[in-house]
C-alpha positions as CSV (number, residue, x, y, z in Angstrom):
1,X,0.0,0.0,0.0
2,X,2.9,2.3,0.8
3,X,4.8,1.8,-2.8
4,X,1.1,2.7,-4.8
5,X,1.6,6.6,-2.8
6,X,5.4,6.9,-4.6
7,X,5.6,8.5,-7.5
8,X,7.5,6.7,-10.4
9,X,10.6,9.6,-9.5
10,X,10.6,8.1,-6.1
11,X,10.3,4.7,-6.8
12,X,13.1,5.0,-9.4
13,X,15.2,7.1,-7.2
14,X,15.1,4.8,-4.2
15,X,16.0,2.1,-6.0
16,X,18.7,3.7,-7.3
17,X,20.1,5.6,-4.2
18,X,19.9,1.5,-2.8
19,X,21.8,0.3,-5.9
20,X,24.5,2.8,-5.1
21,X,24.9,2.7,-1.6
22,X,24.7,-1.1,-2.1
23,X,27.7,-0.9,-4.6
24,X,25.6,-2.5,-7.8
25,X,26.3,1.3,-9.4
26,X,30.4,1.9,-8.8
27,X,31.5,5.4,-8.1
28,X,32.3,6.6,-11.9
29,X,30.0,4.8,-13.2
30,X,28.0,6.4,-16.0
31,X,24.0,6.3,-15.9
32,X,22.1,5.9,-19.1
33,X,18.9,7.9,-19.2
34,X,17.6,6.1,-21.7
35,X,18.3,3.1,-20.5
36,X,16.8,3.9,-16.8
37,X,13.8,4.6,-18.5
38,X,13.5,1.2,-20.3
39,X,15.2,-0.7,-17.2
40,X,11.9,0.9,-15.0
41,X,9.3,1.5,-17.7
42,X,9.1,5.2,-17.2
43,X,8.8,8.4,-19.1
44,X,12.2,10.8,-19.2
45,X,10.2,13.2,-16.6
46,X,10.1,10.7,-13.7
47,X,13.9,9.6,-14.3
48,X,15.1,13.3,-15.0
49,X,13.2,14.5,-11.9
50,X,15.3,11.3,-9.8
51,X,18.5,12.1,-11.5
52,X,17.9,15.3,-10.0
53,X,16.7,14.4,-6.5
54,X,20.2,12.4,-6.7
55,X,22.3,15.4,-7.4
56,X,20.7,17.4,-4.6
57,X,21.9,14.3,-2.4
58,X,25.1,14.5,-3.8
59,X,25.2,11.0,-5.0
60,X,25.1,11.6,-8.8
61,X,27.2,14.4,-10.8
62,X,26.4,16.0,-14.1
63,X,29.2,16.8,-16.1
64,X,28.0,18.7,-19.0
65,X,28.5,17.2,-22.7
66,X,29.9,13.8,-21.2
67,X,27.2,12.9,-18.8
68,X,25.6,11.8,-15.8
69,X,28.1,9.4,-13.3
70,X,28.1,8.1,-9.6
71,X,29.6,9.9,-7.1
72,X,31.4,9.1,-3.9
73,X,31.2,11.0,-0.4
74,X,33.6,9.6,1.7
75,X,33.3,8.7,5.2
76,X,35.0,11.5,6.9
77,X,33.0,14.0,4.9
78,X,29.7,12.4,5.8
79,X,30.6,12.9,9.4
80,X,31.2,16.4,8.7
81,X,27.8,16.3,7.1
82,X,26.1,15.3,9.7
83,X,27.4,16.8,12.6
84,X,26.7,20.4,11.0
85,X,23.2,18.9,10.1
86,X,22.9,17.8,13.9
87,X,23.7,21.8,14.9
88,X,21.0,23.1,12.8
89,X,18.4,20.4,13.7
90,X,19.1,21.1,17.5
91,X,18.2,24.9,16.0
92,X,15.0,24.1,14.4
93,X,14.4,22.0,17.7
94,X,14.7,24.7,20.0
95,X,13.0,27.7,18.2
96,X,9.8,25.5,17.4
97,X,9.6,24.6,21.5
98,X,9.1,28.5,21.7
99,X,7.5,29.3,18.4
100,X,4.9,26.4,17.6
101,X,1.6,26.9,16.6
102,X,-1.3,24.5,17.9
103,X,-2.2,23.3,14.4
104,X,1.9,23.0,14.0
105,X,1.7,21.0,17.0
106,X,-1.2,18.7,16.0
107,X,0.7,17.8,12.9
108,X,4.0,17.1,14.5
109,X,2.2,14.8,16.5
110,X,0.3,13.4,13.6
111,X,4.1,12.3,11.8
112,X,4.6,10.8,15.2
113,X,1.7,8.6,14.9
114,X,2.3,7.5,11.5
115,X,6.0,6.7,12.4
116,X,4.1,4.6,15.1
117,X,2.7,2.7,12.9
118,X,5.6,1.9,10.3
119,X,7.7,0.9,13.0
120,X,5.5,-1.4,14.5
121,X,5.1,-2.7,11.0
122,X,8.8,-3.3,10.6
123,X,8.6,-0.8,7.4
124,X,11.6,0.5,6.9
125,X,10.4,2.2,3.5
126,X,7.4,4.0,5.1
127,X,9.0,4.9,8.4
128,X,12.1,6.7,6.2
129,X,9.3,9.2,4.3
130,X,7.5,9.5,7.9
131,X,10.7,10.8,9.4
132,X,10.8,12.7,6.9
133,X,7.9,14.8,7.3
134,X,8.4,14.6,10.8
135,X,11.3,17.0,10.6
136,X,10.1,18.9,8.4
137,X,7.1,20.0,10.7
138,X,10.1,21.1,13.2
139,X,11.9,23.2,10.6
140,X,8.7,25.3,9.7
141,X,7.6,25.5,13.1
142,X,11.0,27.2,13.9
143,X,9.5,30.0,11.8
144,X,12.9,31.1,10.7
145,X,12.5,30.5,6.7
146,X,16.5,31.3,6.2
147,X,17.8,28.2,8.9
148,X,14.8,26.3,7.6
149,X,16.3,26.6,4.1
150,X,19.6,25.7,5.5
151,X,18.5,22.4,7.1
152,X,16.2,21.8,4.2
153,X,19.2,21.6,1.8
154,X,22.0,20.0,3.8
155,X,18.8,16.9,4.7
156,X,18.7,16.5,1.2
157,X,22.6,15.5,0.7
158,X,22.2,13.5,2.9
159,X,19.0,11.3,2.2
160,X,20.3,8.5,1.2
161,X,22.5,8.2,4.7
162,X,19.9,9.1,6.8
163,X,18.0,6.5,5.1
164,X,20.9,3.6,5.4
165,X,20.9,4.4,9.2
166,X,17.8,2.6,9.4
167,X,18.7,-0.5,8.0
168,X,21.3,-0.6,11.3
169,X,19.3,-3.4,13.8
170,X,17.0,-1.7,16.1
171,X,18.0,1.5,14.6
172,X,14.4,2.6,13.7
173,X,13.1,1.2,17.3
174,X,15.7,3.5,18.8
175,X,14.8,6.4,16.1
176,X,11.0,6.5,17.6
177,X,11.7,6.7,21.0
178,X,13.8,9.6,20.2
179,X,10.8,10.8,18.4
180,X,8.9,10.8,21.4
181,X,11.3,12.6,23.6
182,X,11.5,15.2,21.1
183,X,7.8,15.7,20.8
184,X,7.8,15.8,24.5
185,X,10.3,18.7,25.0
186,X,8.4,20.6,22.6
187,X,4.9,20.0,23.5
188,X,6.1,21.4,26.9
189,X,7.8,24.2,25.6
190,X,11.6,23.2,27.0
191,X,14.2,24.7,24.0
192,X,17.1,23.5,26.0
193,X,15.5,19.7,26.0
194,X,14.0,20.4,22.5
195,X,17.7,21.3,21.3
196,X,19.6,18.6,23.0
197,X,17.0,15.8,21.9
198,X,17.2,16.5,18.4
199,X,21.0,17.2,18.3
200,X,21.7,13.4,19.7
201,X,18.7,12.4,17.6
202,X,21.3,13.4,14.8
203,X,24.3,13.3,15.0
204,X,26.5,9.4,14.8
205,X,28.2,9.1,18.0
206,X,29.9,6.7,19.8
207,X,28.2,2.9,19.0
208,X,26.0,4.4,16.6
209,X,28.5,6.0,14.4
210,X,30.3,2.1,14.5
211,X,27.5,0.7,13.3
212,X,26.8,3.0,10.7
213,X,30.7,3.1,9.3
214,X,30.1,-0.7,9.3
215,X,27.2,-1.0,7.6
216,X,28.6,1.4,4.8
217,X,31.4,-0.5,4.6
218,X,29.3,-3.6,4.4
219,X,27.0,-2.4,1.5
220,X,30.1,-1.2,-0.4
221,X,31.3,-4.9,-0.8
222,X,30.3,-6.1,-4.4
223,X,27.3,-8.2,-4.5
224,X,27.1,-11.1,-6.1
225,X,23.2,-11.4,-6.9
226,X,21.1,-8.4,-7.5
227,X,17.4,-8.0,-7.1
């Protein structure tokens, strides 16, 4: 039921942010428009608009008259990523624990729910585009367009990470508790716990940021069967 609500640009991106990340597309590697579009049985809009999506991540490059290829972030830079990405989440965090409207409220708390329900469904998939909206209810209910903008922009590099971090055992279990003491800071107005919550929430520390290194390094092995 969740794939029918993905467009064929999101379908078609997911697959191939997870044919990347996975190491079935090499770093270098040159993708075929055309073929994409035969390979998924869509139109050029949905695969441009993907190509694009994956350029705004920072996993594809466009080099004008030779093509479009894979790219590679390396590990130290993604840490970089995300501990600036943590900074300006524990931002957003705090200025919506002053700043949130009610009906901002009710939908933060409506994400919550739905990321509820993915995670007790073991849905990976669903719970990655719930967190997504999740956050973004934070950033506009910091009602500071310019940081929202920032955070908007630097979340979209790093999709496809934030989206591997799930795959790590009981990493989405842990990611919904978080949740919850995130909505609770803000739903009682605490910036300080609001800020801190979503900083942690963030950033790869300690175990975590094991975990994740491994499961990069894991997914860059070449795979013998595809599917």
């Amino acid at each position: 039921m969740a794939n029918a609500k993905r467009s064929n640009a999101q379908r078609l991106r997911d697959s191939l942010e997870n044919a990347i990340i996975n190491g079935r597309l090499a770093p270098g590697e040159r993708l075929d428009p055309e073929a994409l579009g035969r390979e998924f049985s869509v139109s050029r809009t949905p695969v441009r608009e993907a190509i694009q999506q994956l350029v705004a991540s920072g996993l594809v490059t466009v080099t004008p008259k030779k093509g479009t290829f894979v790219a590679k972030v390396g590990i130290d830079q993604l840490i970089e990523m995300f501990e600036v990405m943590a900074e300006l989440e524990g931002m957003c965090g705090r200025l919506a624990a002053r700043r949130i409207t009610e009906a901002e409220l009710a939908a933060l708390r409506g994400t919550l729910e739905r990321c509820e329900a993915a995670a007790q469904a073991g849905d990976t998939d669903e719970y990655y585009y719930e967190n997504e909206a999740f956050h973004d209810c934070i950033y506009a209910a910091s009602h500071n367009a310019f940081l929202a903008g920032e955070a908007r922009q630097l979340k979209q590099r790093l999709k496809p990470y934030r989206r591997l971090q799930l795959q790590v055992r009981q990493r989405m279990r842990s990611s919904l508790h978080e949740h919850q003491a995130i909505v609770a800071a803000i739903e009682t107005g605490d910036p300080v716990a609001a800020e801190c919550a979503l900083r942690d929430h963030v950033l790869i520390q300690g175990e975590r940021f094991s975990d994740f290194v491994a499961s990069i390094r894991e997914f860059e092995k070449p795979l013998t069967v595809t599917g």
